[in-house]
N, C-alpha and C positions, 0 to 999 in steps of 0.2 A: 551687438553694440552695448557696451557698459557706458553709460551715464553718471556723470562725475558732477556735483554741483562743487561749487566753492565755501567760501565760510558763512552763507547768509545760514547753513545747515538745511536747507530745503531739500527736497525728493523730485528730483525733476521729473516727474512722471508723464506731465507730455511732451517734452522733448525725446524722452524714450518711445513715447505712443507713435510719436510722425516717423522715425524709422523702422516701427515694427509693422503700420500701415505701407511699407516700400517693401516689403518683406522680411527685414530682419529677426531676429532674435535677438530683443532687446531688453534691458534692465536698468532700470533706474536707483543707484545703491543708496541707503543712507550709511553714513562712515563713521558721523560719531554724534551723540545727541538723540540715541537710540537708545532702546533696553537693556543694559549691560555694555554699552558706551561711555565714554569719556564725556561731559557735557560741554565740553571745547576742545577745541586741534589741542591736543597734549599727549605725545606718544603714544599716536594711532598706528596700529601695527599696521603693515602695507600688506601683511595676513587674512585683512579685512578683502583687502580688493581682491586677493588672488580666492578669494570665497565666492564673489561675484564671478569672476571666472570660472569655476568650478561649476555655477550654476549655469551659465550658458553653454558650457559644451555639454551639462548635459539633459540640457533642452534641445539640444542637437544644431547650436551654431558650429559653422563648418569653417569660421573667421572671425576672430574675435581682433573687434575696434573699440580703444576707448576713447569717449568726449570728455574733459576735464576744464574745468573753468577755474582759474585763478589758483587758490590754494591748492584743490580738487586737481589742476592740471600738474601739480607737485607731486601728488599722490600717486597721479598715470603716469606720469615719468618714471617714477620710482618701482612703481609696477610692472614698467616694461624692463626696467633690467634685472628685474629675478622672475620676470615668467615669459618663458619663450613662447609660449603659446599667443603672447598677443604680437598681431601682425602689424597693426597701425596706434597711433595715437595721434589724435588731434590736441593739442593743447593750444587750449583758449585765455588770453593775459597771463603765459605762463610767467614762472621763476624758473633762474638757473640753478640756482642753492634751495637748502634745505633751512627751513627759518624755525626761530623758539618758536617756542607755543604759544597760543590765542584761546585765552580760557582756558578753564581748570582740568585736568586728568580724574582720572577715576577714583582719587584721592580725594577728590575735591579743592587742591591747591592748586592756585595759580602758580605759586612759587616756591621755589628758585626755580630763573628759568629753565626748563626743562627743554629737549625738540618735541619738533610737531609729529616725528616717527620713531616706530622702532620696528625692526628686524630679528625674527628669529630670538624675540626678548631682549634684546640691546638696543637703545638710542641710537640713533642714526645721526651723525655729528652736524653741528646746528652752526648757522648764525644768529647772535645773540644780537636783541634791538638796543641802541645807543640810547644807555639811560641821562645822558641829559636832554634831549629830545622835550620839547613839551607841549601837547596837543593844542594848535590854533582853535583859536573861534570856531564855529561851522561858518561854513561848509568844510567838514577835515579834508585836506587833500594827506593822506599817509606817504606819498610818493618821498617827498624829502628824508621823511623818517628811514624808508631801505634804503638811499641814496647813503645817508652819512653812517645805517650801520656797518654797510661795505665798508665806510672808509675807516669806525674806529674798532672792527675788529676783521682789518684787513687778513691778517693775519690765518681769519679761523675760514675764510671765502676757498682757496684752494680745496683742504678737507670735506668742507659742505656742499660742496658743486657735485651736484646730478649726474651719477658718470654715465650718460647716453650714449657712449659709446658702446658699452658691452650689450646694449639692448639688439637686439635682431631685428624688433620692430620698424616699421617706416614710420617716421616722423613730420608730422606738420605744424607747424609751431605761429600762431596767428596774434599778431600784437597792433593795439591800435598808438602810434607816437603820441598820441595827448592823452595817455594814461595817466591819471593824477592820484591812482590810490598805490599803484607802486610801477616802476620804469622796468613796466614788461617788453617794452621795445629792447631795453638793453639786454636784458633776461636774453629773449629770443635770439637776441645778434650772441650772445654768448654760448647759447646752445647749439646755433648752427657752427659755432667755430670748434665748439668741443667736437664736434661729429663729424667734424672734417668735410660736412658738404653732404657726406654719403648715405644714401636714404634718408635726405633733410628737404625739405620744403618752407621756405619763412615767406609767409604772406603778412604784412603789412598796410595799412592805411593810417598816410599820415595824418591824419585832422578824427581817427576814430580815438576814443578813450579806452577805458577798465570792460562798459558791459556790452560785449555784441551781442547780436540776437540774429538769428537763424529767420530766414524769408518763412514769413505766416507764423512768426512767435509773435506775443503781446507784447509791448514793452516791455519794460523792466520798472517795478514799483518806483513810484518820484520820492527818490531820499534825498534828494540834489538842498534840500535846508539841512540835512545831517553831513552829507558826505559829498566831495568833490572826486566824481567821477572819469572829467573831463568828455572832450568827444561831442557828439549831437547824437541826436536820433537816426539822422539821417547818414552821418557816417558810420553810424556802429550799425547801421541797416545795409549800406554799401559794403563794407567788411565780412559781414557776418551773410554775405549772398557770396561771396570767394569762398568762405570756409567752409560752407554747407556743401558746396558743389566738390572741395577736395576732400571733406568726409564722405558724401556718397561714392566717391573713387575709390577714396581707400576700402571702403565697406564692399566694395562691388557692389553696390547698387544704382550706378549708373545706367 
């Protein structure tokens, strides 16, 4: 099991630990924000993951699954279609596309916007966020912000969309409808259409938000004065008891 955090940049290390306790061979990666890292999503090589890879087969996983949350579930997508070696991904509030950067690259600049990946040393083609956009009061909900950058650079959405098709892996793609930090429900319906159905699984809960949480995880720290979430406790706990149960599937560890 590869362990994917999103952009809080954390190391999920017991969410890695409770699948290696079921028996896996499990890894929790850091992606960028590390020692000879980017200090923010800024054309992080998806070279990075296929390293994590690397290290679980040869620890001797015999099936390699990845968990990705949010941004983290961009990263696994993007994973799964240049490495045949992974069999599953669960993506948790995924994106259909590939979005600019969030913090600075190894350059240290935020800007011009750059993407959040690159391949093989090239950028992997982005959507750019709509610079009139202007960050509400808190609690931010960012949901609006991907909303209107689809719409003013419709144009660059084709190019930048996740081709999960050529991936081999199975896909589970888990969105809660009252996501308020970006409309991962649409994301997901977006993905299941690319994939044509085929090795696609989209679990849903409508009234969950952005953070689910895995039965016997803590919650998730109260930023709810920073950021708008959406969802409850109790939905993103109802949600996040489906995805667990279709990760240890795919993991075969049922």
């Amino acid at each position: 099991m590869l362990v994917v955090a999103g952009s809080s940049g954390r190391v999920d290390v017991v969410r890695a630990q409770r699948f290696a306790q079921l028996g896996a061979v499990a890894l929790a990666q850091q992606w960028f924000g590390g020692s000879g890292q980017a200090s923010g999503i800024c054309e992080i090589p998806v070279e990075e993951f296929v390293r994590g890879v690397d290290l679980l087969v040869e620890a001797g996983a015999s099936r390699v699954v990845v968990v990705g949350v949010s941004r983290g579930a961009e990263g696994a997508l993007h994973l799964a279609v240049v490495d045949d070696r992974v069999d599953g991904v669960v993506a948790l509030s995924p994106s259909s596309v590939s979005w600019a950067n969030v913090g600075p690259g190894l350059d240290g600049q935020m800007t011009p916007a750059r993407s959040s990946w690159s391949w093989c040393g090239e950028p992997i083609p982005f959507v750019p966020y709509d610079p009139a956009w202007v960050d509400p009061d808190p609690p931010v909900s960012y949901r609006a912000l991907y909303e209107s950058s689809l719409v003013v650079f419709a144009e660059r959405v084709g190019v930048a969309s996740i081709p999960i098709e050529r991936a081999r892996a199975e896909i589970v793609a888990v969105a809660g409808g009252d996501d308020q930090m970006w409309p991962s429900l649409l994301f997901a319906q977006q993905l299941e259409a690319r994939r044509g159905g085929v090795g696609f699984e989209l679990i849903v809960g409508k009234d969950a938000g952005h953070r689910i949480t895995f039965p016997g995880e803590a919650a998730a720290p109260d930023r709810a004065a920073v950021y708008a979430y959406g969802g409850s406790q109790a939905a993103d706990d109802a949600l996040g008891g489906v995805a667990w149960r279709a990760a240890l599937r795919l993991a075969h560890l049922d």
